[in-house]
NUPA-409879 format. One record per atom (N, C-alpha, C): x, y, z; atom name; residue number from 1. Coordinates in nm, 3 decimals. Example, Ala and Ser with C-alpha at 12.3 -4.5 7.8 and 13.67 -1.06 7.14 Angstrom:
2
REC        x        y        z  atomo  num
REC    1.319   -0.569    0.780      N    1
REC    1.230   -0.450    0.780     CA    1
REC    1.320   -0.330    0.780      C    1
REC    1.285   -0.225    0.708      N    2
REC    1.367   -0.106    0.714     CA    2
REC    1.290    0.003    0.787      C    2
This chain:
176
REC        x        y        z  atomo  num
REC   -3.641   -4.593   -1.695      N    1
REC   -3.714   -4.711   -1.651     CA    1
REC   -3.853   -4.671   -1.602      C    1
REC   -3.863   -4.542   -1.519      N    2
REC   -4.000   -4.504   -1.467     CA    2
REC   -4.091   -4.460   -1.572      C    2
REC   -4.025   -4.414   -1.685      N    3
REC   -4.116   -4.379   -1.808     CA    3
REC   -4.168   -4.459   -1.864      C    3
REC   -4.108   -4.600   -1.890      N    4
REC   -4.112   -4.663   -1.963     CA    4
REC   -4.221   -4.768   -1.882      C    4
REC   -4.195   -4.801   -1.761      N    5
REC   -4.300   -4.861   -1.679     CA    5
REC   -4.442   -4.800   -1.651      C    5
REC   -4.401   -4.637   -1.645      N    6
REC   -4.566   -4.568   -1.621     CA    6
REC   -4.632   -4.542   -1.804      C    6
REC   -4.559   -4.579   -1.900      N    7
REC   -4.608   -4.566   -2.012     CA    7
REC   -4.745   -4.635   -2.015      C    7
REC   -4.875   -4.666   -2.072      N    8
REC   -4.957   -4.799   -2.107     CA    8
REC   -4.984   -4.808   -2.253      C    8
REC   -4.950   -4.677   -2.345      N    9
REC   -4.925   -4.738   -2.457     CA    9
REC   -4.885   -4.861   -2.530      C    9
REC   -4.904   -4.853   -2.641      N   10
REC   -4.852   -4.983   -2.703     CA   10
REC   -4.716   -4.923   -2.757      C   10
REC   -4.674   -4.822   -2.821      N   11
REC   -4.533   -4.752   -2.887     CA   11
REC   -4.530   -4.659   -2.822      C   11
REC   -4.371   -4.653   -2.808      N   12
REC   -4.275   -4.572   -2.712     CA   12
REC   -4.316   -4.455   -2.711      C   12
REC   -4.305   -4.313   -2.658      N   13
REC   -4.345   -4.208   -2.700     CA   13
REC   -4.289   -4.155   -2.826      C   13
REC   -4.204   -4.149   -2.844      N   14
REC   -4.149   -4.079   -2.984     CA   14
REC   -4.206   -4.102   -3.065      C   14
REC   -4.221   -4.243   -3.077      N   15
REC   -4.288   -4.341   -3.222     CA   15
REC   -4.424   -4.287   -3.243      C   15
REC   -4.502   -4.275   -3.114      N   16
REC   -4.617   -4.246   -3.099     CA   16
REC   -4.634   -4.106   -3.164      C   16
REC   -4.523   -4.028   -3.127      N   17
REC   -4.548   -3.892   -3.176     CA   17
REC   -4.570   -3.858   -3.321      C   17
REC   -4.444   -3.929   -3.387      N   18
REC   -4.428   -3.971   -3.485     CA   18
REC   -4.531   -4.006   -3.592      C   18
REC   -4.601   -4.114   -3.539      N   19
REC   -4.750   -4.172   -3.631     CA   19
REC   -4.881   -4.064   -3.632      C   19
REC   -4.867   -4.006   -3.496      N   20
REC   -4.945   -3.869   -3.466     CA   20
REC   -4.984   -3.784   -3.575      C   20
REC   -4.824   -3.742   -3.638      N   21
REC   -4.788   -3.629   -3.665     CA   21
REC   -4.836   -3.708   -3.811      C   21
REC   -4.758   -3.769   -3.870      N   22
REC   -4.793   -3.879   -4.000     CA   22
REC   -4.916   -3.886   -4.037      C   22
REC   -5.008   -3.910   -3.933      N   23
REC   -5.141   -3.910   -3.913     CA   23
REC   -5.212   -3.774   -3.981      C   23
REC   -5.176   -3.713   -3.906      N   24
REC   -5.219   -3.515   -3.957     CA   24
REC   -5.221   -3.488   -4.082      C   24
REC   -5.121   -3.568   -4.148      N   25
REC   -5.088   -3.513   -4.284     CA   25
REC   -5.148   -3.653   -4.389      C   25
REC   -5.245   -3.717   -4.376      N   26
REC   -5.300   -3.814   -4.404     CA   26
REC   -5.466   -3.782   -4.520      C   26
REC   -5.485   -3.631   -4.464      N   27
REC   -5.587   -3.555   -4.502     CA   27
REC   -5.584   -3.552   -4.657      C   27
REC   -5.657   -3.571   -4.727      N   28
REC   -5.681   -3.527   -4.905     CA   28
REC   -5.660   -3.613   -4.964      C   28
REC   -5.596   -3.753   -4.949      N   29
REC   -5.536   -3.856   -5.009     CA   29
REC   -5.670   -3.970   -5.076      C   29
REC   -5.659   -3.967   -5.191      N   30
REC   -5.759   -4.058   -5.229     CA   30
REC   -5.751   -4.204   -5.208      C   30
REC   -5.829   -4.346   -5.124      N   31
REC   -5.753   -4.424   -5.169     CA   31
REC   -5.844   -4.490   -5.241      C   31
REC   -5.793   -4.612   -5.310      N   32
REC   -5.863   -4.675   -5.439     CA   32
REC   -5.794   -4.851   -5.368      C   32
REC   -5.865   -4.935   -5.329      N   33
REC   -5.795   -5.055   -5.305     CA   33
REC   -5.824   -5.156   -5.510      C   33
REC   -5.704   -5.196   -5.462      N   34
REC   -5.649   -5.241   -5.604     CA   34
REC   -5.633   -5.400   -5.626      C   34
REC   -5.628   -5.474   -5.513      N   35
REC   -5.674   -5.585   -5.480     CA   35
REC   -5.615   -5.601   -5.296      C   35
REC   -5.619   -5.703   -5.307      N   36
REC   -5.623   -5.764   -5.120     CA   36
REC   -5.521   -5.766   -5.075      C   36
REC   -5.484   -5.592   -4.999      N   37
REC   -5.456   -5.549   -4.895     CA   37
REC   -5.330   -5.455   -4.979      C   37
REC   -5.430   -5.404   -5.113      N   38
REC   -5.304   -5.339   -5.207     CA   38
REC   -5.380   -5.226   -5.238      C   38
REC   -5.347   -5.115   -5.178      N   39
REC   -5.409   -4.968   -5.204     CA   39
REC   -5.336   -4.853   -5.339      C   39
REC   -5.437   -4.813   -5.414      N   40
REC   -5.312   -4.657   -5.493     CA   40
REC   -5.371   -4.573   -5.363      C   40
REC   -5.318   -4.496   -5.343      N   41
REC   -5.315   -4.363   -5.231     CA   41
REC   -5.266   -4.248   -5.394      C   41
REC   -5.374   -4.139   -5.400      N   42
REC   -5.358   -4.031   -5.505     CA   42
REC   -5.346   -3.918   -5.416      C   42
REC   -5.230   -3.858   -5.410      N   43
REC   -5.246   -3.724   -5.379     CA   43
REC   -5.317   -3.591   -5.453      C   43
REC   -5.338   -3.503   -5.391      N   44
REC   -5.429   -3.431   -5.430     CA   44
REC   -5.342   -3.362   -5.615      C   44
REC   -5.187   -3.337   -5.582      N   45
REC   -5.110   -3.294   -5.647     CA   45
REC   -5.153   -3.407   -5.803      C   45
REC   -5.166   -3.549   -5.798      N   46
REC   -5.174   -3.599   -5.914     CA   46
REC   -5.113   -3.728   -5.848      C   46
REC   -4.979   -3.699   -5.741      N   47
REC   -4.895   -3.807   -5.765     CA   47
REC   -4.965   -3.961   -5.713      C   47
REC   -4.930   -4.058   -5.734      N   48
REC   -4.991   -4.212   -5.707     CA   48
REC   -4.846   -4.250   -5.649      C   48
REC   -4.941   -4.328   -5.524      N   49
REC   -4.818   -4.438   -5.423     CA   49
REC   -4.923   -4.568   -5.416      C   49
REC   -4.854   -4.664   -5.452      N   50
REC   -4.891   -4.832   -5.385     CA   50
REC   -4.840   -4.843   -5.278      C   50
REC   -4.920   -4.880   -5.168      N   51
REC   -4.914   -4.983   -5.032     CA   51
REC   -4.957   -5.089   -5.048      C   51
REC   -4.888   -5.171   -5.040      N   52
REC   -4.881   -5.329   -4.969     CA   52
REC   -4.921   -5.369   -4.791      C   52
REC   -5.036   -5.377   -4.756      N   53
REC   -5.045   -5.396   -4.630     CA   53
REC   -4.998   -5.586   -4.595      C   53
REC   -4.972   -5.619   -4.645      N   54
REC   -4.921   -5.736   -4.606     CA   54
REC   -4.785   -5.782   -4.616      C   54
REC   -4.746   -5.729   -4.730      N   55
REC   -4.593   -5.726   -4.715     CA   55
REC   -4.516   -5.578   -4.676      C   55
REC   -4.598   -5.471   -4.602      N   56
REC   -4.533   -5.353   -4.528     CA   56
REC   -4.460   -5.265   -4.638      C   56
REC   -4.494   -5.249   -4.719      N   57
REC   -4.436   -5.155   -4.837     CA   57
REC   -4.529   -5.059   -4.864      C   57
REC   -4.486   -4.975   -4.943      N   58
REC   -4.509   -4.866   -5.006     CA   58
REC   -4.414   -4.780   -5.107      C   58
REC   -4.465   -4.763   -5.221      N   59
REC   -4.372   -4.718   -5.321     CA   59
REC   -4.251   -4.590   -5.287      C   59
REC   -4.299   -4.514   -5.185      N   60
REC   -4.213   -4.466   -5.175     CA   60
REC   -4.121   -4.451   -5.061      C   60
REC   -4.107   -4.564   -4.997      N   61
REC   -3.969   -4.643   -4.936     CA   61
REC   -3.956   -4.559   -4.793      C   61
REC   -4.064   -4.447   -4.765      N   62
REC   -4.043   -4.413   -4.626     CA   62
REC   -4.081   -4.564   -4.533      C   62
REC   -4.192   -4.613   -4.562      N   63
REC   -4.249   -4.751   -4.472     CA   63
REC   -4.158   -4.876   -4.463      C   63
REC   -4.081   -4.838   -4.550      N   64
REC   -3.982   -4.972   -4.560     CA   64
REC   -3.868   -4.939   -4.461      C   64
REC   -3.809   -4.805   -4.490      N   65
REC   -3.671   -4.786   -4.443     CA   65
REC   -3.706   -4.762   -4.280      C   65
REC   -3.800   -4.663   -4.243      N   66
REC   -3.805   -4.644   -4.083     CA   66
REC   -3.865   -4.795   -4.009      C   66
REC   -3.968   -4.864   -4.082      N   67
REC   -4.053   -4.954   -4.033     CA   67
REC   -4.147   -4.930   -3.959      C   67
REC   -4.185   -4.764   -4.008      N   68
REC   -4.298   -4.669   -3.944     CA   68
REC   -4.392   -4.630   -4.024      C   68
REC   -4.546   -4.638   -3.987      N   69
REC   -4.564   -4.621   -4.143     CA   69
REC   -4.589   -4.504   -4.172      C   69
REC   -4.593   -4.461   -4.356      N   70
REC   -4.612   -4.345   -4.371     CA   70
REC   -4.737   -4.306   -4.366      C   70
REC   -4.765   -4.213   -4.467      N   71
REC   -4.901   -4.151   -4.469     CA   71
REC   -4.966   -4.223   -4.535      C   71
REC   -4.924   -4.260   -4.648      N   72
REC   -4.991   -4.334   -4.732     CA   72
REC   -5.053   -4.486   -4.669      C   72
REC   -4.945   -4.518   -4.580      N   73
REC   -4.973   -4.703   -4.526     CA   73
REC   -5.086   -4.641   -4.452      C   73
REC   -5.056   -4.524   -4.366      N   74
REC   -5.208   -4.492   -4.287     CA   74
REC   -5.326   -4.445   -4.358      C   74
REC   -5.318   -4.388   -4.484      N   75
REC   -5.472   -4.364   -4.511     CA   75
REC   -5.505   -4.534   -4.561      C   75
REC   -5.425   -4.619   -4.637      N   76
REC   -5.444   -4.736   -4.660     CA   76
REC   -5.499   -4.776   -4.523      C   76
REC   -5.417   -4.801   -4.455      N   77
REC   -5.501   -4.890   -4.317     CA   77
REC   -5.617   -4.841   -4.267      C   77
REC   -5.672   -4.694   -4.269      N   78
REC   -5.778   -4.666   -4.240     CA   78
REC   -5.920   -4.672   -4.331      C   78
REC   -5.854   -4.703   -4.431      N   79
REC   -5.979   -4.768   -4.553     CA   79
REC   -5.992   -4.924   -4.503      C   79
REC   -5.870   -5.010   -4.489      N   80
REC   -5.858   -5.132   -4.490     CA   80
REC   -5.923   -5.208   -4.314      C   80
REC   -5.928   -5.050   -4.244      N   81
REC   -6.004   -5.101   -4.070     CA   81
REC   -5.889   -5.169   -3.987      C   81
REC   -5.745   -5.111   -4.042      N   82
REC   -5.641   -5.193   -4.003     CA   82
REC   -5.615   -5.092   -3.871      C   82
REC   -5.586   -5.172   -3.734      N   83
REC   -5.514   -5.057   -3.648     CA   83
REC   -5.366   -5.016   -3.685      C   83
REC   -5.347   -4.907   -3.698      N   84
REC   -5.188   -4.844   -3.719     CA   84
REC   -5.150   -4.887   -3.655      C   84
REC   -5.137   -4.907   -3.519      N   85
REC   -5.068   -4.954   -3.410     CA   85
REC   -5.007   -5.126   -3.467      C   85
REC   -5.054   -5.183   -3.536      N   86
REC   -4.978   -5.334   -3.581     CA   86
REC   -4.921   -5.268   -3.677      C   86
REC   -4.903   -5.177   -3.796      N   87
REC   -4.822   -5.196   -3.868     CA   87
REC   -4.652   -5.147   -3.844      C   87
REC   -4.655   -5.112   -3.710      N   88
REC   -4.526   -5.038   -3.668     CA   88
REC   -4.448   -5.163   -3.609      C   88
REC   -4.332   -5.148   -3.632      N   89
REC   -4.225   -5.297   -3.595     CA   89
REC   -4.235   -5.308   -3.472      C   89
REC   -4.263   -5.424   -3.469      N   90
REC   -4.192   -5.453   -3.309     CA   90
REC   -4.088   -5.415   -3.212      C   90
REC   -4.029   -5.354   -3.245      N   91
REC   -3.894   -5.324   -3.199     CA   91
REC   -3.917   -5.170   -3.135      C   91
REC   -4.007   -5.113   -3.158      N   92
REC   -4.077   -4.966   -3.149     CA   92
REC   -4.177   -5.011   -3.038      C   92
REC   -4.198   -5.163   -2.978      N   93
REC   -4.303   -5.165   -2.859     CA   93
REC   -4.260   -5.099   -2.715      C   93
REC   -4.374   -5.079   -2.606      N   94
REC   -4.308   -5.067   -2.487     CA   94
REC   -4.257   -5.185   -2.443      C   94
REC   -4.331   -5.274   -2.482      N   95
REC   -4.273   -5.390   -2.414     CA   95
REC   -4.139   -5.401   -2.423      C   95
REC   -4.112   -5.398   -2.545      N   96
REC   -3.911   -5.419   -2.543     CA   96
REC   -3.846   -5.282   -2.496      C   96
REC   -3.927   -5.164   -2.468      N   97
REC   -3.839   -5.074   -2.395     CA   97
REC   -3.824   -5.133   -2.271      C   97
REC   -3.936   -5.174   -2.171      N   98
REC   -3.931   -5.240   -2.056     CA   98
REC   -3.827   -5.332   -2.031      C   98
REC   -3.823   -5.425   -2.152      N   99
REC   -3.746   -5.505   -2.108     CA   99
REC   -3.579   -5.480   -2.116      C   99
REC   -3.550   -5.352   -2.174      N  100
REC   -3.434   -5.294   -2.210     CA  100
REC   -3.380   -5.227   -2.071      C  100
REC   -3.471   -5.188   -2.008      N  101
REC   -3.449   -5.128   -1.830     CA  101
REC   -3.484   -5.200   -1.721      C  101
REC   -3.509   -5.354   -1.747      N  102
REC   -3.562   -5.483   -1.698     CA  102
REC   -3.467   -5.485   -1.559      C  102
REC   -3.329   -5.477   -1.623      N  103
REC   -3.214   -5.536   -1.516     CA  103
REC   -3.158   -5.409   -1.468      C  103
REC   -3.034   -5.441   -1.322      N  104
REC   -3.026   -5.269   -1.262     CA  104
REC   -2.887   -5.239   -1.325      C  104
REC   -2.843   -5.153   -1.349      N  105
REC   -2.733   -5.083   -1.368     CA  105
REC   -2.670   -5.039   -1.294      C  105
REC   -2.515   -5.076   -1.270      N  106
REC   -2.463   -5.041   -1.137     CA  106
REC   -2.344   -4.997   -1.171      C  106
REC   -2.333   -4.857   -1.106      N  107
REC   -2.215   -4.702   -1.179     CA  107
REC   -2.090   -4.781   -1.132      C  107
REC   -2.003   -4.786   -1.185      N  108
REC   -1.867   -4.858   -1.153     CA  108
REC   -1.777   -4.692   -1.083      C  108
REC   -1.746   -4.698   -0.953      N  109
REC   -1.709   -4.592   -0.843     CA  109
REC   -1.568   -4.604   -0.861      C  109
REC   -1.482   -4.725   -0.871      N  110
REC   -1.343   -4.698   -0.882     CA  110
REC   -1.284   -4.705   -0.979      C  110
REC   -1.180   -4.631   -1.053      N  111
REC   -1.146   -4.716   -1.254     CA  111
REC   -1.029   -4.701   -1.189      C  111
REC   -0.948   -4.732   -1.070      N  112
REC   -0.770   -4.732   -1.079     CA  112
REC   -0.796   -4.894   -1.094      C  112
REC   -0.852   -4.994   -1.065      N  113
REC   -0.830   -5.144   -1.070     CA  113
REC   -0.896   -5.165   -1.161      C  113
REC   -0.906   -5.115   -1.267      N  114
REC   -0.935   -5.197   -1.423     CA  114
REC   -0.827   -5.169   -1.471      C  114
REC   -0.787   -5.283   -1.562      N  115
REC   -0.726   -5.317   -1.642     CA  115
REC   -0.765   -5.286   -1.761      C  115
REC   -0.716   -5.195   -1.846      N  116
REC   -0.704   -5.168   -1.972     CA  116
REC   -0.591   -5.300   -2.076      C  116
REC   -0.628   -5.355   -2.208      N  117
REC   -0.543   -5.416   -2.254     CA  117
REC   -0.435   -5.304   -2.291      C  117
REC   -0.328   -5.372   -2.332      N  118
REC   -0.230   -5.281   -2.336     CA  118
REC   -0.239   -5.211   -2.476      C  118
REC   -0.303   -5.307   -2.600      N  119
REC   -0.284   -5.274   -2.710     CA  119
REC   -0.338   -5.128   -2.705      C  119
REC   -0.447   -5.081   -2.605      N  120
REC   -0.525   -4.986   -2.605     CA  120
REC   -0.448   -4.888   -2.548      C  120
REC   -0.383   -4.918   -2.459      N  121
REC   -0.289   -4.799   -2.388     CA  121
REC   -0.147   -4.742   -2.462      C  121
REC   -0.138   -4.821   -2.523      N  122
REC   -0.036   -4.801   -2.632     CA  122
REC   -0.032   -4.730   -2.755      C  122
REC   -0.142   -4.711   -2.847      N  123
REC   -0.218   -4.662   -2.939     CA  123
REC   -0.236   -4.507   -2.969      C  123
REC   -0.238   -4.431   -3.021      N  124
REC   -0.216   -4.313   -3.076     CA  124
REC   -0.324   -4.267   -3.157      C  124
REC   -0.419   -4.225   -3.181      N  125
REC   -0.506   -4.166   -3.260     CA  125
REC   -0.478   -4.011   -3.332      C  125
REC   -0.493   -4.065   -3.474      N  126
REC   -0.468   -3.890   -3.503     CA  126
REC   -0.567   -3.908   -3.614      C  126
REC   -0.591   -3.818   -3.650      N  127
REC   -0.668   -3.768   -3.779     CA  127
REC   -0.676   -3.822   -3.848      C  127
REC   -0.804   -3.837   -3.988      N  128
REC   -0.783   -3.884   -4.075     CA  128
REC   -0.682   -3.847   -4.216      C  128
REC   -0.643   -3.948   -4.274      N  129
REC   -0.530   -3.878   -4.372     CA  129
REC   -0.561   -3.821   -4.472      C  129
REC   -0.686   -3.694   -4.463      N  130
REC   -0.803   -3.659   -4.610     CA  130
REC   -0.753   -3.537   -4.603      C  130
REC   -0.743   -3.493   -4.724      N  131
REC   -0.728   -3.353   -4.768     CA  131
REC   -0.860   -3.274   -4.863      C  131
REC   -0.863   -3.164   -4.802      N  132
REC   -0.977   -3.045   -4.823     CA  132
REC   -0.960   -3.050   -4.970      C  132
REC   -1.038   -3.066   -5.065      N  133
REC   -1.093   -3.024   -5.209     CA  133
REC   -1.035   -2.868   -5.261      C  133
REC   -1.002   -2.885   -5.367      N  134
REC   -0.932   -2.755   -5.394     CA  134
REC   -1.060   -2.665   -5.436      C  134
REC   -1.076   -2.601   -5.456      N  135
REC   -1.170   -2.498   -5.501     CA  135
REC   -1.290   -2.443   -5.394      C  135
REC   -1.370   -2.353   -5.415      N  136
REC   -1.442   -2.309   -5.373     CA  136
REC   -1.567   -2.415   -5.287      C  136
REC   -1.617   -2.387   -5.176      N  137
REC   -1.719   -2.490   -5.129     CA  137
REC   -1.833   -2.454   -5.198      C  137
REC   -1.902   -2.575   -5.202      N  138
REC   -2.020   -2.578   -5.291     CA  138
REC   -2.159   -2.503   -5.156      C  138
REC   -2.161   -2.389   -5.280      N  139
REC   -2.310   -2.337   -5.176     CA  139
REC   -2.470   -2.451   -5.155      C  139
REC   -2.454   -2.521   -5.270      N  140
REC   -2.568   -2.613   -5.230     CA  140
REC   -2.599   -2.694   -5.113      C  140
REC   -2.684   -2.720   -5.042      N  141
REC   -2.704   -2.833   -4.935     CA  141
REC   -2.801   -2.926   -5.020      C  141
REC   -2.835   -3.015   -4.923      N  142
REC   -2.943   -3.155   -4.962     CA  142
REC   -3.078   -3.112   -4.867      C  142
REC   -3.168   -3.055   -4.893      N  143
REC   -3.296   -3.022   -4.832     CA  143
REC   -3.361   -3.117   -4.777      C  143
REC   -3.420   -3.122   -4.649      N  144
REC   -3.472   -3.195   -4.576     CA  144
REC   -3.608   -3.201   -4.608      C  144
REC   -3.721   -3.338   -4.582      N  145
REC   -3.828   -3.353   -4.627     CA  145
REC   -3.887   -3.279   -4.588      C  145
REC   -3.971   -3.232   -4.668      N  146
REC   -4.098   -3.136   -4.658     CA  146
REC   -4.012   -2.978   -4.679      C  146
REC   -3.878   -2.993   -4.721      N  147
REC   -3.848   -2.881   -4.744     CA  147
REC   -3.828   -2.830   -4.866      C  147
REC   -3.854   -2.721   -4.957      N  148
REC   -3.851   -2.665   -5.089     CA  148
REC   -3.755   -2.578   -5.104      C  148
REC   -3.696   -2.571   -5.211      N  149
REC   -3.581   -2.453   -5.263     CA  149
REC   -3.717   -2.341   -5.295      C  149
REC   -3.686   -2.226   -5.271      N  150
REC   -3.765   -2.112   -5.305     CA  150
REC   -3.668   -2.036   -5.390      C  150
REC   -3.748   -2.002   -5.519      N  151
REC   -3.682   -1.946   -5.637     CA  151
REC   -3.728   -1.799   -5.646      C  151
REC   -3.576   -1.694   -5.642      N  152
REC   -3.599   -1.586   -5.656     CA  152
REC   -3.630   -1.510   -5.764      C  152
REC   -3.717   -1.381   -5.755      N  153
REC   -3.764   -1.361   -5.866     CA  153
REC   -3.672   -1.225   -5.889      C  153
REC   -3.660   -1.231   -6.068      N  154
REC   -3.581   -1.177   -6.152     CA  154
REC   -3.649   -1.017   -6.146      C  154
REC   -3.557   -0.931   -6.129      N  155
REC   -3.599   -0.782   -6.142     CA  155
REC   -3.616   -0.777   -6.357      C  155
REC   -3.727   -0.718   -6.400      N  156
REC   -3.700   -0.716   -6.540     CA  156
REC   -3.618   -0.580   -6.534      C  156
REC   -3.547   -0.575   -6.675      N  157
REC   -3.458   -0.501   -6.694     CA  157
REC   -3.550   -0.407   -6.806      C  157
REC   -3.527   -0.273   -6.742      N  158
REC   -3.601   -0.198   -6.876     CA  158
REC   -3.488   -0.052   -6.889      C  158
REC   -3.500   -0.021   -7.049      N  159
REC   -3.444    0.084   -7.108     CA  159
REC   -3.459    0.233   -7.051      C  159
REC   -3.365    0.271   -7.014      N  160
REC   -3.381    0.451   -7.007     CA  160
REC   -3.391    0.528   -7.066      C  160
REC   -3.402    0.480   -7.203      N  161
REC   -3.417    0.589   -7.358     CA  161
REC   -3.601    0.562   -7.412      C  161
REC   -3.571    0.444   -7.436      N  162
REC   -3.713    0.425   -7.500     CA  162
REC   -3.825    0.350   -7.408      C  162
REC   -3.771    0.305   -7.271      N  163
REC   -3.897    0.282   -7.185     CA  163
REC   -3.918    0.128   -7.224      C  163
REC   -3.833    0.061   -7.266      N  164
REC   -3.918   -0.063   -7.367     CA  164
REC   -3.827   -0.203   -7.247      C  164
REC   -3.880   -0.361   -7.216      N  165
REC   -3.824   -0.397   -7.153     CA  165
REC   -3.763   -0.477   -7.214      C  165
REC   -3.636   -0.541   -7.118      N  166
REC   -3.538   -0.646   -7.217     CA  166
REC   -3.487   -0.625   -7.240      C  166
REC   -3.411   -0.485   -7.214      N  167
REC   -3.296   -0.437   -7.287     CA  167
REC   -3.245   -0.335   -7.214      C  167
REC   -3.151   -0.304   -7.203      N  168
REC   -3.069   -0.185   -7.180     CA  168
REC   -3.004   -0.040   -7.237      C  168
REC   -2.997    0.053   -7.203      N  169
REC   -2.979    0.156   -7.272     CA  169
REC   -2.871    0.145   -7.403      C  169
REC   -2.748    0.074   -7.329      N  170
REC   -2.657    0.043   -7.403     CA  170
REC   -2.698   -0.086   -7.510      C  170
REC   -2.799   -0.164   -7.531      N  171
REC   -2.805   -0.255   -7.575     CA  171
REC   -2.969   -0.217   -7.687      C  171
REC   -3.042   -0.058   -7.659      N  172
REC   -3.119   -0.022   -7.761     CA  172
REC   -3.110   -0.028   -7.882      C  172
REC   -3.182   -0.042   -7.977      N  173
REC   -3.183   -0.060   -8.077     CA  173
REC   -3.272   -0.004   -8.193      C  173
REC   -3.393    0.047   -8.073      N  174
REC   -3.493    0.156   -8.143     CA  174
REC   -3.385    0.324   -8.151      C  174
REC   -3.475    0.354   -8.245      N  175
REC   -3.458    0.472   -8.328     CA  175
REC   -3.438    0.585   -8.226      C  175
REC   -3.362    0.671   -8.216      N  176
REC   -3.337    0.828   -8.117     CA  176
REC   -3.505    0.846   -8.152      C  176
């Protein structure tokens, strides 16, 4: 509650951090407005994203799903003179943190005089009824954004007779 009252931001801290950081990585992006309030954002790489500043989109569905925007909605809004600070949901204001710590909370000191329903006291929890996959676990994971598989590099294979690569002693084919 004291954080949230000594805040004067407009978004919570996290969020704030969040757009910060979003912000940083906003650098190199070409934008091109395409009509009214519809940006391509070109990365330096080649790739093209559409933002929609009026209907809160962007082609690639980070701005939609968090309701934070990405990089792209921010280099868009900073061509467009838009403050970042409106395109982030409402729900991310201080104001509704405030009002979330508005009322007091009061620690309940005794639990022998609550009443539990019975269905609850009665009840048994066990495990789910799933069985482990037969075979070996899969070494792959699902990589997190901004993260890359790094591909190891191949030792070449070279001959002990004739010096030549691609081949193996046992697998020569040049002349003694």
């Amino acid at each position: 509650r004291e954080s949230a009252n000594n805040n004067d931001n407009i978004l919570t801290p996290r969020i704030l951090e969040i757009v910060t950081t979003t912000f940083e990585a906003t650098c190199g992006y070409e934008v091109t407005q395409i009509g009214s309030n519809q940006f391509e954002i070109r990365k330096k790489g080649g790739q093209s994203f559409i933002v929609n500043l009026e209907t809160l989109t962007c082609s690639c569905c980070e701005f939609q799903m968090l309701s934070i925007p990405c990089s792209h909605a921010i280099s868009a809004a900073l061509k467009a003179k838009i403050n970042v600070d409106t395109l982030v949901a409402k729900e991310y204001n201080v104001s509704l943190l405030r009002l979330a710590y508005q009322g007091t909370i009061v620690p309940i000191t005794d639990t022998s005089n609550t009443d539990l329903p019975q269905v609850i006291t009665d009840m048994r929890l066990s495990p789910p009824a799933t069985r482990r996959p037969p075979g070996r676990p899969k070494k792959l994971r699902y990589f997190s954004r901004g993260e890359s598989r790094t591909r190891m590099v191949r030792r070449r294979v070279s001959c002990s007779r004739c010096h030549g690569l691609g081949h193996n002693k046992a697998t020569c084919k040049n002349p003694i």
